[in-house]
N, C-alpha and C positions, 0 to 999 in steps of 0.2 A: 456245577450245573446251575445253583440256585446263584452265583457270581454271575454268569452267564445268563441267564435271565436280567438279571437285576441292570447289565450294560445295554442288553436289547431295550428295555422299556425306556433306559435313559434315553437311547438313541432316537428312539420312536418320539417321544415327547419332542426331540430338540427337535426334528423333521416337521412334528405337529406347529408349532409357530414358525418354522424359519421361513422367512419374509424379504423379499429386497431390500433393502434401505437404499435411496437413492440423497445424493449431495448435489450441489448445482457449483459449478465456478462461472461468472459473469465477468464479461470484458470484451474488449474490440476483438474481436477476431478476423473483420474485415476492414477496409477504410484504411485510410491515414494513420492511423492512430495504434493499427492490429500488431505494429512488433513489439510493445511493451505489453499489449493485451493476453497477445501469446504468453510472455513468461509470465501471466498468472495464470494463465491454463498449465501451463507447465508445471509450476510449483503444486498447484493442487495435483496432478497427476502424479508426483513423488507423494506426495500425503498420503493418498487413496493405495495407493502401492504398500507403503510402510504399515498401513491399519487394518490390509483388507486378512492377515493371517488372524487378528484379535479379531474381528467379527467373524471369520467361518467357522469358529471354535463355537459359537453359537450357532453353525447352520445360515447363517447369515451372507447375502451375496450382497457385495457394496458394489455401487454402479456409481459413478462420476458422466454426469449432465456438462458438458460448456457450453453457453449459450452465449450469442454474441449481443453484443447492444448497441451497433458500433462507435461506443463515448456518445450517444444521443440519447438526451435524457427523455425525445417523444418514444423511443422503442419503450421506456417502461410500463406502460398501461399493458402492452402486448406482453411484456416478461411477465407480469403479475397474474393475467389469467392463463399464462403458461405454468406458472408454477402454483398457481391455487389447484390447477385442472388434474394434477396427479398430488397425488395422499400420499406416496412413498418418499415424497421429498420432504427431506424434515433439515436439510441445511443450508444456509449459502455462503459460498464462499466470495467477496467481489458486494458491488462493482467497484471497478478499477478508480471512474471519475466521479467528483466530490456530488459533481450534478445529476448524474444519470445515479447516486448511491442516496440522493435526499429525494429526486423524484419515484424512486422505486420504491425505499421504505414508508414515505406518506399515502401509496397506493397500497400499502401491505398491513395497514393499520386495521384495516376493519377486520380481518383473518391471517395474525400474525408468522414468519414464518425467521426463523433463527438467523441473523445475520453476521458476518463477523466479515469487516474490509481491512483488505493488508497494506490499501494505499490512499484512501479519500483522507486527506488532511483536512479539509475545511471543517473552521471549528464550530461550527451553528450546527453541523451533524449530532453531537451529542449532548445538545440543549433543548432537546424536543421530546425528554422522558418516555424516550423510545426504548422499551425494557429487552427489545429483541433485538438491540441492533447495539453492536461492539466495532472495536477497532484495535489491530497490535499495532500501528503505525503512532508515530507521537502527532499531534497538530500541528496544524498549521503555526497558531502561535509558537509553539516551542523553537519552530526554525526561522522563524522570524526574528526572534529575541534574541538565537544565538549569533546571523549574517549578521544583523546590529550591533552586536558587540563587537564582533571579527573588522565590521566599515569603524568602529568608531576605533577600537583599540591599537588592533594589529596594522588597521590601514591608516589609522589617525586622521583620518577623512573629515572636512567639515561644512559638506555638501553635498548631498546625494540624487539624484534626478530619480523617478521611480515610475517604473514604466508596468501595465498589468496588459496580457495580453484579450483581454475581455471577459475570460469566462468566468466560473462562479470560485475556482482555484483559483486563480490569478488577481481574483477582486477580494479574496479573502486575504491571500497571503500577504498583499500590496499594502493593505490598510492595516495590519498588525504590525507592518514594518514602519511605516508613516509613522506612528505610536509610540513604536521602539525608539527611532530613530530621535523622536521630539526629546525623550525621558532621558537622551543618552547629550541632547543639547549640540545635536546634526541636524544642519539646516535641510530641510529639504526642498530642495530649487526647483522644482515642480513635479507633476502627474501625470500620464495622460494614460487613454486606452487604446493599444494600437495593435490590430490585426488582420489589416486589412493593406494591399501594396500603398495605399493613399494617405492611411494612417502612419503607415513604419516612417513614409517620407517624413511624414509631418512632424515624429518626435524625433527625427537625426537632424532639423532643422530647430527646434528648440531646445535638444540637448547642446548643439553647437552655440547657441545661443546663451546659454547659460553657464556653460564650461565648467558644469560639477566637478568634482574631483573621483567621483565615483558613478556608476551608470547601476540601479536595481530594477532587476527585470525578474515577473514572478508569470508563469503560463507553461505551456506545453513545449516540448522539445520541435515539435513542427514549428510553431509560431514563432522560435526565438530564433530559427535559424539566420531570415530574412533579418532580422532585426541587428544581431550582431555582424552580419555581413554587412550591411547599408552603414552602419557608425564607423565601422571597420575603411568600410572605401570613403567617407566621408573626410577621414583623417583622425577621430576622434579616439586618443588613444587610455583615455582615461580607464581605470580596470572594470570590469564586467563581473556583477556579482550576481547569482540569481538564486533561485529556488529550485527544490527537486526535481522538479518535471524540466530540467536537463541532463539530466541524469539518464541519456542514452544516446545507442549510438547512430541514431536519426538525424541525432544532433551535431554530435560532433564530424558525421559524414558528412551530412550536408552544409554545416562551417566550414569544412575543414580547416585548413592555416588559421581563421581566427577564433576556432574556438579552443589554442594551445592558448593556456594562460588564464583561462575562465574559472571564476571559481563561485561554488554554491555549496549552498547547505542541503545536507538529505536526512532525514529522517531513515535511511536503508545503509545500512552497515553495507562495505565491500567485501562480498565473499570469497576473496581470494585472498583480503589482509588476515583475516579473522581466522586465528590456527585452527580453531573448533570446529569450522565449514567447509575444509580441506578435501572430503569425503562428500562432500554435497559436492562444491566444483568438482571432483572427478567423476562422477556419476555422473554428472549434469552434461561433463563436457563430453562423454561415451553413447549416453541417449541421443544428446542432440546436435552434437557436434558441431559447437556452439560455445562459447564464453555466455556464463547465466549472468544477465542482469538482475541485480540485488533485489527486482521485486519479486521475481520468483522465489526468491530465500523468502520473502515474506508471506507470500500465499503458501509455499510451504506451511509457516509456522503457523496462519489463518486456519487453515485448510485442517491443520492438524490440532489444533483447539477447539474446532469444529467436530472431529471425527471423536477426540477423546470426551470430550461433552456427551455425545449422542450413548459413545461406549461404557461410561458410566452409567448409564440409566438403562440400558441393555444388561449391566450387570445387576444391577439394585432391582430389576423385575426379573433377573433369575434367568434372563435370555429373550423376556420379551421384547416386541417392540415400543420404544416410546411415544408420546403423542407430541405434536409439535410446542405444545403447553411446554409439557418436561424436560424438552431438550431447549427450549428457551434458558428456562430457569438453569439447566446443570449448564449451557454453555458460561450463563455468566456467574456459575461459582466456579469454576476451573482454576484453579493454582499448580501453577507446573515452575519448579524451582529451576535456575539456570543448568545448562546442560555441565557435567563434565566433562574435562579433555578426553577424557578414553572411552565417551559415549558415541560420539560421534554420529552418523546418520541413526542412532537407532534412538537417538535422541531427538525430538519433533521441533520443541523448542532452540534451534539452535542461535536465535539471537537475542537471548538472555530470558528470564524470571517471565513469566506470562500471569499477570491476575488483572481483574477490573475492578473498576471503581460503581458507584451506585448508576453514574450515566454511561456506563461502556467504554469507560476510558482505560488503557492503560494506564498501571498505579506509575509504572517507570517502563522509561525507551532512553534510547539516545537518539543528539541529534550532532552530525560530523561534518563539518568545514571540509571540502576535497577542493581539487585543483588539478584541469585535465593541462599534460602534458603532450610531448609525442606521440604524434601517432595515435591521439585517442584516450592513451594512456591516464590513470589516477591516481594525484598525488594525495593521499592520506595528511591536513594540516592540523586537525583536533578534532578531537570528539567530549560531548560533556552529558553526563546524566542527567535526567528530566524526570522531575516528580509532578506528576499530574497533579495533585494535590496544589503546586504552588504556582500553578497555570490557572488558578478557579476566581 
């Protein structure tokens, strides 16, 4: 009886705090830009799945917010007093673009709120001693320094044209390659910014002009399509190397024939090479029925460093709620060791070892050389490990 008592009062107490907690994923849901945005609303929605049994053990209902911003970095004033306006959100996961994730978290400064992006590579993000705001994605430098090796070595290149597609990605990724490219003793035969139908003319007329040996394009999967089509009918068949953000299939649709043979760096592991994520493509491709692109592996693993963050400090108050203070702090001490093969989905980290550094960095990622084939298709050329630390 006195057992019986003792489970009722438990009960009652877990009832007396139990609280929503609400997380937020940010990204294009609408616009141009909403099929890649989707898969990190997707990846947060396997997160919020896999964690919401550890928070009801507490009484605790987890709710997942997507809110859209779509890739404009003027929506962030509006995101900010949307998410200042409720107190139950204590996480985010996103945003997706490097711009709309530096104009969000500079409007979030005066009333912090836990950030954690699975895709903004620009590297000036985490040089603004922003203690709330993380990233599992490697930077931009790191895929810069690796395509530079892959133009100087593997392609033995000794001229490169380097084209950015304007935005604050594209001007990032551009100028860390110009860098690379000088240290590695590759000429680079000129710059320009083109995104516009007026602009693209203008650099397939000075790429012809200059006759690189290699073409580097660093921007969005929209912008490049035009660009590699235009060099492509131009005649110019020099190889086409770019950066992650073609890394879909926006991109390769709308090239099609000339985006067989392109090859770029990603910071995003291919979920279908990676025996570990076997269980994630299957589940991914039963929900949505759908082939996941690799950012949703990441907003996954975002999403669920976010969740386990919040969940440690739920635990450490014995089931309460945290304040958004605390799950700052536990987000960026989170140390989640690489998954094992026989964890599979019930492992959150599935694309390796997860800890930060003092500015939000990943301590280690990789960054992999691919190469679309057929039909869209991914040829896996290398991958090489990246220690934050020797990016500083």
């Amino acid at each position: 009886m006195r057992q019986a008592l003792f489970v009722s009062l438990a009960l009652v107490g877990a009832a007396a705090h139990a609280e929503t907690i609400k997380v937020v994923s940010i990204s294009p849901l609408t616009g141009p830009k909403a099929g890649l945005g989707i898969e990190l609303r997707r990846g947060a929605e396997m997160a919020r799945r896999l964690y919401t049994p550890a928070f009801n053990k507490f009484g605790h209902s987890l709710k997942l917010l997507p809110l859209d911003d779509p890739a404009n970095p003027t929506r962030a004033g509006l995101l900010s007093r949307v998410l200042q306006g409720d107190q139950c959100i204590l996480g985010i996961m996103g945003p997706q673009n490097s711009g709309v994730t530096n104009t969000l978290a500079t409007a979030l400064k005066v009333s912090p709120i836990a950030m954690l992006s699975p895709t903004s590579t620009n590297d000036a993000l985490t040089g603004n001693s922003w203690n709330y705001f993380g990233r599992v994605v490697a930077p931009d430098r790191a895929q810069a320094v690796a395509a530079a090796q892959y133009i100087a070595q593997s392609l033995k290149s000794k001229s490169v044209y380097v084209i950015s597609d304007n935005t604050t990605y594209g001007n990032g990724l551009t100028t860390v390659m110009q860098d690379s490219l000088k240290r590695l003793n590759v000429s680079v035969a000129g710059y320009m910014g083109a995104s516009t139908p007026e602009q693209v003319e203008d650099a397939v007329r000075r790429v012809k002009g200059k006759d690189p040996d290699v073409v580097y394009y660093a921007g969005t999967d929209v912008a490049g399509v035009p660009i590699i089509k235009a060099l492509r009918a131009a005649g110019i068949k020099a190889p086409f190397v770019g950066g992650d953000g073609l890394y879909s299939a926006t991109f390769t649709e709308g090239a099609g024939a000339a985006a067989q043979g392109v090859v770029f760096s990603s910071t995003f592991a291919v979920p279908d090479k990676l025996p570990i994520a076997q269980r994630f493509v299957a589940e991914y491709r039963t929900r949505y029925k759908a082939e996941p692109n690799p950012r949703a592996l990441y907003a996954l693993a975002a999403m669920s460093v976010m969740l386990r963050g919040i969940l440690n400090e739920v635990e450490r108050k014995g089931g309460g709620v945290p304040t958004r203070e605390q799950v700052i702090t536990a987000v960026r001490k989170v140390n989640l060791p690489a998954c094992a093969q026989s964890a599979m989905m019930t492992c959150p980290n599935l694309t390796g070892a997860v800890s930060f550094d003092a500015s939000g960095e990943r301590r280690s990622s990789f960054v992999y050389m691919l190469e679309y084939g057929k039909a869209g298709g991914v040829n896996l050329i290398s991958s090489e490990a990246v220690d934050a630390a020797q990016l500083k």
